[in-house]
C-alpha angles and dihedrals in degrees: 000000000000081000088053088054096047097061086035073066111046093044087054094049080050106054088045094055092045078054101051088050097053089035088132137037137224130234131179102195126123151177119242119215105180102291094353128098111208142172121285092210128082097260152148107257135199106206087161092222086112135025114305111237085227146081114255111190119175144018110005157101144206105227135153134217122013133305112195105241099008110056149338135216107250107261117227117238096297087054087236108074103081150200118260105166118081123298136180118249122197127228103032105261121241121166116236096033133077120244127248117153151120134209115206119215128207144155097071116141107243105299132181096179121068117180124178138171097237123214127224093318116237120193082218085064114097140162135174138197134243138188116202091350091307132123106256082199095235117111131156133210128209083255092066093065107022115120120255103272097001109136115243108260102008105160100200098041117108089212087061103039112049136101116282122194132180127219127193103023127162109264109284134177103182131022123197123227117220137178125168085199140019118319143031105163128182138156125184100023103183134189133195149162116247079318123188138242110275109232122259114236089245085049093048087045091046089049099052088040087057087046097055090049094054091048088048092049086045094054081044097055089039085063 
């Protein structure tokens, strides 16, 4: 019996850590506003064409178009139509050294969905996500979310250059941007709180359609 329980144990330790390891999920979907790529969910976004609502603290800098060696304006989902308005790019660029740098960003509201339109990934990108200061425990790589086969830091793949949200994370309220070499790139980061779906504009036009129709069968039934 004590043998029994002891395997009961250890499967249930198991199944919670396999838990804590796939706590989030990951989605690709977007929104496309004419040459930008932005979150699907309601959300708060960052587009860095106007002040960010938050604190950024460390090695960065806002920048547009493209720098050879240093950054690169995030691609759309072809890899080629890209981004002209201002991005973050992450560490601060200085020509003659190699990058190596990190910003830290604080002052969100608790959060537990992070999206973000990803520039050319690198495997060397990271970030990670902190509540109160604190580790959450929870970081990705460019790995994570590179396409199968697409070269890290391709700047004209569609597999290293899309937006990239996740769902499910552990309560955060800062995240923290890191690159060992040139360059981490990002633009409408966006952060949100077991956020929804945004509509799509068929779905808005099919729901006031089925609203008209019901007004019209309610007048029906009142005569």
């Amino acid at each position: 019996m004590k043998g029994l329980l002891k395997l009961l144990s250890v499967l249930v330790l198991l199944v919670g850590l396999t838990g804590i390891a796939q706590a989030y999920t990951i989605d690709t979907t977007f929104i496309a506003v004419g040459n930008q790529y932005t979150s699907p969910f309601e959300a708060t976004v960052a587009d860095f064409d106007i002040t960010s609502p938050w604190s950024w603290v460390g090695s960065f800098d806002i920048v547009s178009g493209s720098a050879d060696g240093l950054y690169s304006a995030p691609g759309g989902v072809d890899g080629i139509n890209k981004d002209t308005t201002n991005y973050v790019t992450v560490p601060f660029p200085t020509p003659g050294i190699t990058g190596n740098g990190f910003v830290e960003v604080t002052g969100l509201p608790t959060s537990n969905y992070f999206g973000l339109w990803w520039g050319s990934i690198d495997t060397y990108n990271t970030f990670s996500f902190t509540f109160n200061g604190l580790s959450t425990g929870e970081s990705v790589t460019g790995s994570t979310v590179l396409g199968i086969g697409t070269p890290s830091g391709n700047q004209l793949a569609a597999g290293s250059n899309h937006y990239v949200n996740f769902l499910g994370l552990q309560d955060f309220n800062g995240f923290v941007m890191a690159s060992t070499q040139y360059a981490f790139e990002a633009d409408n980061i966006a952060i949100g709180f077991n956020p929804s779906r945004v509509p799509e504009p068929t779905t808005m036009l099919l729901l006031g359609l089925g609203l008209v129709g019901l007004v019209g069968v309610r007048r029906k039934f009142q005569k």
